[in-house]
ZAMI-380158 format. One record per residue (C-alpha): x, y, z. Coordinates in Angstrom, 3 decimals. Layout:
N
+----------+----------+----------+
|     east |    north |       up |
+----------+----------+----------+
|        X |        Y |        Z |
...
+----------+----------+----------+
% end
This chain:
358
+----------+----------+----------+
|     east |    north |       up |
+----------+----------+----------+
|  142.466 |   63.265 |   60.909 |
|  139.354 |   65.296 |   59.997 |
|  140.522 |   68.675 |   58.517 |
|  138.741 |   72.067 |   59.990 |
|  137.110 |   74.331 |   57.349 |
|  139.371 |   77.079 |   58.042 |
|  142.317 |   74.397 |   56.924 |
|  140.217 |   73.650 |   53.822 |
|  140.156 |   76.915 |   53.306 |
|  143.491 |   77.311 |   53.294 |
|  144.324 |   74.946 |   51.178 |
|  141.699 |   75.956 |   48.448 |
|  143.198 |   79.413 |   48.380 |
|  146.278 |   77.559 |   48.110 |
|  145.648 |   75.882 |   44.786 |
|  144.569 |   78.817 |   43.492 |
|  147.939 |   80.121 |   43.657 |
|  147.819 |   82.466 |   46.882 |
|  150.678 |   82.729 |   48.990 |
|  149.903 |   81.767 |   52.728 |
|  152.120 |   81.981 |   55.716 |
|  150.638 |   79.014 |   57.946 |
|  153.339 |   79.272 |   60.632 |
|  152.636 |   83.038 |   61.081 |
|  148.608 |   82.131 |   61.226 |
|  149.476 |   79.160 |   63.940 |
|  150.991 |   82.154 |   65.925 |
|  148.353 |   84.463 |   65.596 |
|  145.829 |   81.866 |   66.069 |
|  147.870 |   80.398 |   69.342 |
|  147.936 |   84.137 |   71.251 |
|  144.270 |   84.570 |   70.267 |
|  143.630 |   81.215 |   71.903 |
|  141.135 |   81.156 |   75.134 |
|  144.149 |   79.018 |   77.381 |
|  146.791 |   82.106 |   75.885 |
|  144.348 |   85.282 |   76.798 |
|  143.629 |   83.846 |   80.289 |
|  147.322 |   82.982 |   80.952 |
|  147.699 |   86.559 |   79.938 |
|  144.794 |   87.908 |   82.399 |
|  146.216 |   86.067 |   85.173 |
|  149.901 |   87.158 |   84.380 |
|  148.712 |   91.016 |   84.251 |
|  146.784 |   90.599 |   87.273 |
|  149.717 |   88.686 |   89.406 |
|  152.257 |   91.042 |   88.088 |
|  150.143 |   94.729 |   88.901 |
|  149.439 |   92.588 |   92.485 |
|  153.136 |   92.165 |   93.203 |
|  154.303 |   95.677 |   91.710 |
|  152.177 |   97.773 |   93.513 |
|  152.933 |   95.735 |   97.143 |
|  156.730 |   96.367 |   95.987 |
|  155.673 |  100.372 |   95.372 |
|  153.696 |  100.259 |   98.379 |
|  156.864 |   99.017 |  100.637 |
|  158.947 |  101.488 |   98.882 |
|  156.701 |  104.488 |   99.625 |
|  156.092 |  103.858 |  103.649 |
|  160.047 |  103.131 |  104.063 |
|  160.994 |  106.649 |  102.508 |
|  157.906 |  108.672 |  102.825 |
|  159.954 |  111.817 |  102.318 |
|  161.680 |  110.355 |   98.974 |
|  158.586 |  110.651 |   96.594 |
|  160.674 |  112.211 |   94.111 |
|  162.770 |  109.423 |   93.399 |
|  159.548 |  108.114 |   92.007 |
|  160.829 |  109.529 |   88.829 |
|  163.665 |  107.515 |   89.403 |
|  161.709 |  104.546 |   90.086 |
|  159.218 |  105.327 |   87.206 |
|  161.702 |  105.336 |   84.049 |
|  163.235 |  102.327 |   85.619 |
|  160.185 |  100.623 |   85.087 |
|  159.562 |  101.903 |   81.819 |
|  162.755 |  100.949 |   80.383 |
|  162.221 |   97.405 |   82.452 |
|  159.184 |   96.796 |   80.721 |
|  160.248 |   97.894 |   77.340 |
|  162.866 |   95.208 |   78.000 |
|  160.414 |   92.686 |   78.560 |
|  158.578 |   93.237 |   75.724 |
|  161.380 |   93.310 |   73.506 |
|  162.275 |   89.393 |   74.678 |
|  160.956 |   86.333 |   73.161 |
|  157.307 |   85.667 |   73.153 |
|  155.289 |   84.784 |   75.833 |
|  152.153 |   85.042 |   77.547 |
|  154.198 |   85.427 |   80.914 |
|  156.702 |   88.195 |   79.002 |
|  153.054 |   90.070 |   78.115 |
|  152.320 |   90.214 |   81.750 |
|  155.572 |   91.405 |   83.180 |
|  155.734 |   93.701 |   80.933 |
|  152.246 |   95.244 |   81.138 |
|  152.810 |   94.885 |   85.206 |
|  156.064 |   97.463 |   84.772 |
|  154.520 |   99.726 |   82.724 |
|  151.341 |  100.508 |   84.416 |
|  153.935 |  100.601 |   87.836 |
|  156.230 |  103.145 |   85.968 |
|  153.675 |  105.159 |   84.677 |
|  151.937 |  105.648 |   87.695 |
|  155.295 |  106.477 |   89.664 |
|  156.378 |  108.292 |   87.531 |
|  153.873 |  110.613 |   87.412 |
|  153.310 |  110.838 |   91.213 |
|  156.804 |  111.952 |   91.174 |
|  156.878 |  114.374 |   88.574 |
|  153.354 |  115.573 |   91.108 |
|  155.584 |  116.141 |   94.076 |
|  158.196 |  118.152 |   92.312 |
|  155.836 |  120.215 |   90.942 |
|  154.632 |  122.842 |   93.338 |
|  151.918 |  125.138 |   91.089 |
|  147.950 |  125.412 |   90.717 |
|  148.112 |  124.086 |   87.611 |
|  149.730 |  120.822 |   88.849 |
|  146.853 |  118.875 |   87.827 |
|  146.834 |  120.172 |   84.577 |
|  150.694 |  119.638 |   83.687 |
|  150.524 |  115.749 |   85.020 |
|  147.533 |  115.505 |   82.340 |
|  149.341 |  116.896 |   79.569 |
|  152.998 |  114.633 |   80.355 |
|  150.270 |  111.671 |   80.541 |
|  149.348 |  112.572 |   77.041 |
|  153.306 |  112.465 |   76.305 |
|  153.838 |  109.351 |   77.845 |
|  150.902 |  107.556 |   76.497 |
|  152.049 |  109.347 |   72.585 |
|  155.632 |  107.636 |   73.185 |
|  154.551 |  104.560 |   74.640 |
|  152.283 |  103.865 |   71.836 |
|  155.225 |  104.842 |   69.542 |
|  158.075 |  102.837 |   71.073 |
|  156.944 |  100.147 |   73.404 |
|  155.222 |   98.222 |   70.834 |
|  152.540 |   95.341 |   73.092 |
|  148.841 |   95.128 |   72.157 |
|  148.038 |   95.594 |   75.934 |
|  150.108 |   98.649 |   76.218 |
|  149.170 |  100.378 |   73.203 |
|  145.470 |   99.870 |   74.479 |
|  146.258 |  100.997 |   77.791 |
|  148.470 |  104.138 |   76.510 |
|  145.385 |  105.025 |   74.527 |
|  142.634 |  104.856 |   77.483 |
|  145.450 |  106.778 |   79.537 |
|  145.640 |  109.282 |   76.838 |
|  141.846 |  110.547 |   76.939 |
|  141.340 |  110.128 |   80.772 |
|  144.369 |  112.862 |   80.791 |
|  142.867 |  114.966 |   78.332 |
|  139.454 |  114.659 |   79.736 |
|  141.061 |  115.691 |   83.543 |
|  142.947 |  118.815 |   81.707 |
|  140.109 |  120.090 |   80.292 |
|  137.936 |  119.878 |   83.545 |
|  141.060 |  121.144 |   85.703 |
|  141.316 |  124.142 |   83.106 |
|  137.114 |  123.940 |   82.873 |
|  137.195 |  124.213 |   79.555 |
|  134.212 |  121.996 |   78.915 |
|  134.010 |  122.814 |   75.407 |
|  136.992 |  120.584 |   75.274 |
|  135.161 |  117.341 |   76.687 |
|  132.336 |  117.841 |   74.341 |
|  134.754 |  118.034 |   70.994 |
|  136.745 |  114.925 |   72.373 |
|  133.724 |  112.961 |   72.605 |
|  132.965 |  113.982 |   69.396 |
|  136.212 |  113.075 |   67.899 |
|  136.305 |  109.919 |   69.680 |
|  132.905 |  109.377 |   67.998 |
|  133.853 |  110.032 |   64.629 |
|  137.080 |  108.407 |   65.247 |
|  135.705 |  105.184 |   66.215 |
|  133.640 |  105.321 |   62.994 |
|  136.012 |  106.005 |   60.555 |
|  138.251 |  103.067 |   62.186 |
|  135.737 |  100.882 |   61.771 |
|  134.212 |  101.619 |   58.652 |
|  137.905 |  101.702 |   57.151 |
|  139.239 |   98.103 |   58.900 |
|  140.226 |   96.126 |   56.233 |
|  141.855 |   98.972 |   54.150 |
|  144.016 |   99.952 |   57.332 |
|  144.629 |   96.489 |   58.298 |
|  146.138 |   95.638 |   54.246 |
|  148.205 |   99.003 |   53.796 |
|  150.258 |   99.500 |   56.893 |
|  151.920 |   96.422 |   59.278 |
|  151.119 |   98.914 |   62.340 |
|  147.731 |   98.658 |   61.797 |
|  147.255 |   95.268 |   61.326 |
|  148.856 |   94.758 |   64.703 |
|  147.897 |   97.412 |   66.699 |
|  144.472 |   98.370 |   65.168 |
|  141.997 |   96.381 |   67.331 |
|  144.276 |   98.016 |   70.562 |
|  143.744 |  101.366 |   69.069 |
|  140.041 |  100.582 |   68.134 |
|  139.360 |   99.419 |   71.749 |
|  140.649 |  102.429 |   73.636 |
|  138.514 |  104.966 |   71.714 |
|  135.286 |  102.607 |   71.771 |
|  135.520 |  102.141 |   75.963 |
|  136.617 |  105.520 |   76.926 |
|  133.597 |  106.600 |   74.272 |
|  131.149 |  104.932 |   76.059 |
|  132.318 |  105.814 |   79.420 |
|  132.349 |  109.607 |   78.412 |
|  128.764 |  108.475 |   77.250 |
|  127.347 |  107.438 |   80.386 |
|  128.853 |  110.591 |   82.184 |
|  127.435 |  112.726 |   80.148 |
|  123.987 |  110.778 |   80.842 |
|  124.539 |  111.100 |   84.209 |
|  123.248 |  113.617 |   86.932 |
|  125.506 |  113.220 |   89.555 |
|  128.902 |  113.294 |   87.190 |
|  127.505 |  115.870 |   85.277 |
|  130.264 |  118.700 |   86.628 |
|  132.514 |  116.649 |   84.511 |
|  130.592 |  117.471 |   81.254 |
|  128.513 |  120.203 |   80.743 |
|  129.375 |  123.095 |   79.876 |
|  127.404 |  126.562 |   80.219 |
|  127.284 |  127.188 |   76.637 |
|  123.797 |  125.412 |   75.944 |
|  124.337 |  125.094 |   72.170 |
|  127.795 |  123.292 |   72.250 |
|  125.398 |  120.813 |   74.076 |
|  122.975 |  120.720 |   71.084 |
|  126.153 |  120.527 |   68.707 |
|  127.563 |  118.330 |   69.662 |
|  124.254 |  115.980 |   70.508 |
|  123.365 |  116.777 |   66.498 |
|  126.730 |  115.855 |   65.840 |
|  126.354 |  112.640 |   67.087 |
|  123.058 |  111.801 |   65.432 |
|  124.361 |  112.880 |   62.338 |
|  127.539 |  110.770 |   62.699 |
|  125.097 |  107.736 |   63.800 |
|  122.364 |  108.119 |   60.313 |
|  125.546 |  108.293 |   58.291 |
|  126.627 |  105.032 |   59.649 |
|  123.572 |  103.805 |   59.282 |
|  123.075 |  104.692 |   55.646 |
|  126.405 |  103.431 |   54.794 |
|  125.705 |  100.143 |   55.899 |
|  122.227 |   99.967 |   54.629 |
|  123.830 |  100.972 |   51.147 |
|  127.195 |   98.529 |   51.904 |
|  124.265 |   95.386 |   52.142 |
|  123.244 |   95.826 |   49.103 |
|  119.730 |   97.057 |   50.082 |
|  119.048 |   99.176 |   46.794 |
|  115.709 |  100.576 |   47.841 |
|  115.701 |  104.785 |   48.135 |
|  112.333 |  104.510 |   50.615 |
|  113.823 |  101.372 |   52.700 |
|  117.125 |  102.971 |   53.893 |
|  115.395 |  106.637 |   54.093 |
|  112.979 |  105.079 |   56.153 |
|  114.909 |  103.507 |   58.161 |
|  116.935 |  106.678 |   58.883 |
|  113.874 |  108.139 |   59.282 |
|  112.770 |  105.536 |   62.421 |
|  116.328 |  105.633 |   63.810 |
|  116.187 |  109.431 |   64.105 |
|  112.972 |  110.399 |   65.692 |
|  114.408 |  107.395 |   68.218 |
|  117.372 |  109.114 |   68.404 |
|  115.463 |  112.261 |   68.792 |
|  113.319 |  110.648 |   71.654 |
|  116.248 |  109.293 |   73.357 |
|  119.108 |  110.719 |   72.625 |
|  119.485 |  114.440 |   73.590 |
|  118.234 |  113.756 |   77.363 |
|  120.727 |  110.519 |   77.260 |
|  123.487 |  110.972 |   74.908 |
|  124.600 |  107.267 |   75.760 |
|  121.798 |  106.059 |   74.003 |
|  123.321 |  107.480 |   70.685 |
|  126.820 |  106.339 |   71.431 |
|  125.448 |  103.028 |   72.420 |
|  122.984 |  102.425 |   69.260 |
|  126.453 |  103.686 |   66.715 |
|  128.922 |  101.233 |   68.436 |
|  126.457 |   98.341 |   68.437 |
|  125.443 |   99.138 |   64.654 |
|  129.425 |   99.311 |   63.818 |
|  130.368 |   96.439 |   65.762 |
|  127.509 |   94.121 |   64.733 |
|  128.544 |   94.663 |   60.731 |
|  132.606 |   94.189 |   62.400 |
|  131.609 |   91.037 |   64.003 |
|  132.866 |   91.976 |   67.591 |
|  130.908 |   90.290 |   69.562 |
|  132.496 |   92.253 |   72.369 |
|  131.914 |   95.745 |   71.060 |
|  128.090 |   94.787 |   70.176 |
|  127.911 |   93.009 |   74.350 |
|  128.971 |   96.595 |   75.595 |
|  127.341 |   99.093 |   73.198 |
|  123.789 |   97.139 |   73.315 |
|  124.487 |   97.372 |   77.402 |
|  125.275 |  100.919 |   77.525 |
|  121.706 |  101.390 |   75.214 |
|  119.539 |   99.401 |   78.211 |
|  121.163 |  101.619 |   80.725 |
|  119.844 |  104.999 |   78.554 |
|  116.479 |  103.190 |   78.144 |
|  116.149 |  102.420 |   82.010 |
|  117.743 |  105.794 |   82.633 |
|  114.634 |  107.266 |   80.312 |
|  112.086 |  105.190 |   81.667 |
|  112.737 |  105.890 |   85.421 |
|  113.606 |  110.015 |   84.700 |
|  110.772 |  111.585 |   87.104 |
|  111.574 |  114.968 |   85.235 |
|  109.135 |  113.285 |   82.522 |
|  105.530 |  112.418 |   83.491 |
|  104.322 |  108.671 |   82.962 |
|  102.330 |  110.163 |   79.717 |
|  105.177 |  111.810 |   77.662 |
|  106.944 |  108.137 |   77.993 |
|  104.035 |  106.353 |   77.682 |
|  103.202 |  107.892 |   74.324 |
|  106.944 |  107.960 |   73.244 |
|  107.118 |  104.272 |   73.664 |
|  103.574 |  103.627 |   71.490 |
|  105.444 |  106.421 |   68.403 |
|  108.070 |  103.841 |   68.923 |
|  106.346 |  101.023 |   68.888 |
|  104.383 |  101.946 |   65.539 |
|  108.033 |  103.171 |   64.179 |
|  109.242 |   99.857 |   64.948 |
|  105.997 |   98.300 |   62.916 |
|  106.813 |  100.670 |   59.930 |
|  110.094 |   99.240 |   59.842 |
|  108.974 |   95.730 |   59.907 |
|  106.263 |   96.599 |   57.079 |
|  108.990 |   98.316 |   54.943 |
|  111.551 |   94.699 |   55.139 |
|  108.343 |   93.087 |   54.653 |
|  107.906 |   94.360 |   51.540 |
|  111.266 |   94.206 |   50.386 |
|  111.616 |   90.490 |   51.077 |
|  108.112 |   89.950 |   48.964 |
|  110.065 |   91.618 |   46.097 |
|  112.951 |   89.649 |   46.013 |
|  111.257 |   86.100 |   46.741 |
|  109.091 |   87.018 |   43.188 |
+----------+----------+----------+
% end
């Protein structure tokens, strides 16, 4: 039988004297499979199907117990801790995922009905944050850890709009920015030093890169802009800096990372990026976030994060083009500047590829 090139691989690094684990790469290789993942989708889906009818039938027969939902809630928790801790499976993965999002959610309506305050809202968000912190901790699934971290910033995000402290939204979007960045830019150094990261890192990755762009598009967005925006104009302007900054950074790093030694090609190119930016970016934030995560998950190879962040840039641009707050001249000469931008660039690589074929 013909041999794959990963197995030559393998093999090659073999001779040279490097230890490999091939049973531990047939596992990793089997749950990353196509067949494994949708057996896991389907498994996820079936199980939150079947929980919530059970929660559903448990709620209209005592409509006066809610707080047993507590009760209910850690049940599930511990249930699904139990699953997880079991043998492997794709099935396991979806029980397990099924009782946690269950528990969660009960739990927290019943810690809501036992609570009788204003700042009820506010107090569910910040036990969210707990239980997300401690799930991540202690129940130990890639699913879970994902999930505990998207639950984690929708709670913060709802305390600092129950409290309006919109400051707050702005500086988590910023550190989800940065945080993003510094995952990705730091991967393989993570990934080597610590077995946490190397299993949970992509999880962890995930939840700051979706919740990211979704805080994006709000804050690109009229009609959820309550959510956002904060009466302090220059936190706005701060934090939209902040972002561009955070973006040329990346940009230079990677320019410098391919070995691109020309001073005037990667200033230049920081140059272009941040008068589009400029253009784009401070009516449409998302544009920004967008550009970063494609730029970040293009050099990562995730063809996922680059599907996703190149979408969420199309939406700014159509956004931009359709904004009747701008008249049809102001875009029309914004798109010729970045249309002879765009040229500039080409003429710079141009140039550079002339040097190195002589």
């Amino acid at each position: 039988m013909k041999q794959s090139k990963f197995e030559t691989l393998l093999d090659s690094l073999q001779e040279q004297g490097v230890t490999i684990d091939r049973e531990a790469i047939a596992k990793e290789r089997q749950s990353a499979s196509v067949r494994t993942v949708f057996i896991k989708v389907i498994a996820v889906l079936g199980g939150i199907i079947g929980m919530a009818m059970f929660m559903g039938f448990l709620f209209v027969m005592f409509p006066r117990s809610m707080q047993s939902g507590i009760v209910i809630g850690i049940v599930s928790l511990i249930v699904s801790y139990l699953f997880n801790r079991s043998s492997d499976g794709a099935v396991k993965d979806g029980l397990a995922v099924s009782f946690y999002i269950s528990g969660i959610i009960t739990l927290l309506i019943g810690i809501g009905e036992m609570v009788d305050t204003r700042e009820l809202v506010s107090i569910v968000s910040l036990i969210a944050v707990v239980l997300a912190a401690l799930s991540i901790v202690i129940i130990r699934n890639q699913i879970i850890v994902y999930l505990a971290g998207v639950i984690a910033c929708i709670a913060l995000h709802t305390f600092f709009v129950d409290q309006e402290f919109f400051v707050g939204v702005n500086a988590l979007l910023l550190v989800l920015i940065a945080g993003v960045s510094l995952l990705f830019a730091n991967e393989n150094k993570l990934r080597s030093q610590s077995m946490w990261w190397n299993g949970y890192f992509q999880s962890v990755l995930m939840a700051g890169f979706s919740y990211g762009l979704v805080l994006g598009i709000i804050c690109s967005t009229q009609r959820y802009m309550n959510l956002y925006w904060t009466d302090i104009s220059a936190v706005y302007f701060i934090t939209t800096i902040g972002y561009s900054l955070i973006t040329l950074g990346s940009l230079y790093y990677l320019l410098s990372k391919q070995q691109i030694s020309s001073l005037v090609v990667r200033l230049g190119a920081c140059v272009v990026v941040g008068v589009f930016l400029y253009m784009l970016g401070f009516s449409y934030p998302a544009f920004i976030i967008g550009f970063l995560f494609t730029l970040w998950s293009f050099n990562n190879q995730s063809k996922i994060g680059v599907s996703f962040g190149f979408g969420t840039m199309v939406w700014a641009m159509g956004m931009f083009y359709y904004d009747l707050s701008m008249s049809l001249l102001s875009k029309s000469i914004s798109l010729m500047i970045v249309g002879v931008l765009f040229l500039g660039v080409y003429w710079l690589m141009y140039k550079k590829w002339e040097c190195d074929e002589k």
